[in-house]
Each structure stands twice: as structure tokens, then as C-alpha cells.
N, C-alpha and C positions, 0 to 999 in steps of 0.2 A: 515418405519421411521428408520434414521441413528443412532447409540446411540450416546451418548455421546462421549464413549470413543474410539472409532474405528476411528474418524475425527481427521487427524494430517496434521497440516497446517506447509507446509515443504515450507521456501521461496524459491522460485523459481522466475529468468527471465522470465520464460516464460509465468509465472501467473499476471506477475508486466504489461507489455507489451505485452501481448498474442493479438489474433483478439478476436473480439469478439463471445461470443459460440455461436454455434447453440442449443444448450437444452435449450427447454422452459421451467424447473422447475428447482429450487436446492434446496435443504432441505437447512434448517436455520442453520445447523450448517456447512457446507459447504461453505453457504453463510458468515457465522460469521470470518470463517478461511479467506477467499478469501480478506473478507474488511479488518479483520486486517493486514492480507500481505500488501495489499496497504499502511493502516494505517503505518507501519512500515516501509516499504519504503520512503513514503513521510518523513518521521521524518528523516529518516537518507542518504535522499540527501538533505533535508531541511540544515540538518548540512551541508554538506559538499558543497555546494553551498554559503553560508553564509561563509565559512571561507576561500574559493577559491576570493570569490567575497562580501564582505562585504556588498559594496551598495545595494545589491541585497535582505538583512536580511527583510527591512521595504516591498517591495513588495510580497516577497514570506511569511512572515506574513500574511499580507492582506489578499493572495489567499488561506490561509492556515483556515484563519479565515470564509470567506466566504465558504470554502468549508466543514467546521465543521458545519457553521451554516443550511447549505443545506441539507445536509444529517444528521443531525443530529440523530433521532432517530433513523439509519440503526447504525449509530457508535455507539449510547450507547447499542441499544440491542446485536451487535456484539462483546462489550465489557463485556458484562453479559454472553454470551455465552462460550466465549473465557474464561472466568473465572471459568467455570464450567466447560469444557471440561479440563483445566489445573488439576482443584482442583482433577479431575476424572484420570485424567491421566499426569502428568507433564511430561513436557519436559527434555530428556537429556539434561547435560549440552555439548554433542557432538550435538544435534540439534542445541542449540544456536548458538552455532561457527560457523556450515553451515550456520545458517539466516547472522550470522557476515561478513562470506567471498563472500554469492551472495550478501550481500549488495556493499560490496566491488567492486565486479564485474560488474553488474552494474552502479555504480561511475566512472569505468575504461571507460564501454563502453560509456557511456556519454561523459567523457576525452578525448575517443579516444587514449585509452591506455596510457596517458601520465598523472596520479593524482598529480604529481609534480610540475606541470607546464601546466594546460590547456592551451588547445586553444583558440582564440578568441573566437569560434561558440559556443563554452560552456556557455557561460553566457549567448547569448540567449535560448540554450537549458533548460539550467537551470532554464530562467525563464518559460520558454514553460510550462514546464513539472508541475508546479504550474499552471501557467495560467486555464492548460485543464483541471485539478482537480476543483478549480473555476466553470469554466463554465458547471460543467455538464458532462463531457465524461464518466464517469466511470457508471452513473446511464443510461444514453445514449445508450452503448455500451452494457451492461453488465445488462439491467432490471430485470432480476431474479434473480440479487442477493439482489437487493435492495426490490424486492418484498416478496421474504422469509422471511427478516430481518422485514419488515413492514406490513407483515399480520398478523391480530389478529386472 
């Protein structure tokens, strides 16, 4: 068993967009780090989609909302955990800034290096990337994190 305090959910690309693992098990607080990275990802291309592309606010809601509703108890227990691994051990304000600037980097690669002025294919991407959260990929792709989080 992993404790508490030794689980440190460092954002990383590679975790947002990774393949999917081959480990059939994750301890629940592994799994808690791994969903809120997502969690926080989604929130903050949520933004940055919405203000690239306005029209795009009311759909990526939607998908935002169906995919809360989906997975739900994986989010609220990963949010209990995440709260107790904080309370156990908080984060640098130097971690923060890293989750700030891969968020950032990510938004670029999306861009296609240009945040200033996307490109067309962005605002499909944009929506993709809600879309597949919606549909299911993450619990798809990724079942043992969602299993950790939802076994009693």
C-alpha cells in the first residue's frame, strides 16, 4: 500500500495523452493523482478553447458535463483523496507553476505552437479532445484507474 504522502501528482504531457498502460493494478491514490491531472487539464484547455473560440463554450460544456456525470464517483473519490494527500503533504508553490507551464505547453501543442493566433484545425481539435472525454476514453483506455477509485 502506497501512503499518502509519498504520491505526488507532478502534470505532465505525458500523463494527459500517454497510450494506454499495460499495469493491471494502481493503488487509489495514484489513480486519484492520475484523474485529477486530467481533471485539471480538461479545465484548463476548457478555458483556453472557450476564449480562442467562443462558440465552442456551449459544446465543450455539455461534454464536460456528461463526462462528470460518467464518471462521477471516480471524480469525487479522487477528489477526497487528492485532498488528503495535499492536507498530508502540500504542494510547492514551484510545483504549481510546473502544472501552470505544462498546462501551457500542451495548449501550444494543440496550437501547433501558435496560442496567439490558432489554426483552423484547432477548434476541431479542441473539440475532439472534450468530445473523447464524453465518450468514455479515459475509463476505456485507462480501466485501472477507474477501478481503484471505485472499489470498495
Amino acid at each position: 500500500m502506497t501512503p499518502i504522502f509519498q504520491v505526488r501528482c507532478v502534470f505532465a504531457l505525458a500523463c494527459v495523452m500517454s497510450a494506454p498502460s499495460a499495469t493491471a493494478q494502481v493503488d487509489q491514490y495514484h489513480a486519484a493523482a492520475r484523474l485529477r491531472t486530467w481533471m485539471y487539464a480538461a479545465q484548463g484547455i476548457a478555458a483556453r478553447c472557450t476564449k480562442a473560440f467562443p462558440d465552442l463554450a456551449a459544446p465543450i460544456e455539455a461534454h464536460m458535463s456528461t463526462w462528470r456525470r460518467a464518471d462521477q464517483v471516480a471524480m469525487e473519490r479522487a477528489d477526497k483523496l487528492w485532498r488528503a494527500m495535499e492536507a498530508t503533504s502540500p504542494r510547492s508553490s514551484a510545483e504549481e507553476r510546473e502544472d501552470v507551464l505544462q498546462l501551457e505547453g500542451l495548449w501550444r501543442n494543440m496550437a501547433e505552437q501558435q496560442p496567439h493566433r490558432p489554426p483552423p484545425n484547432v477548434k476541431a481539435t479542441c473539440l475532439r479532445y472534450f468530445e473523447v472525454r464524453a465518450n468514455g476514453v479515459l475509463r476505456s483506455n485507462w480501466p485501472e484507474v477507474f477501478q481503484a477509485l471505485e472499489a470498495r
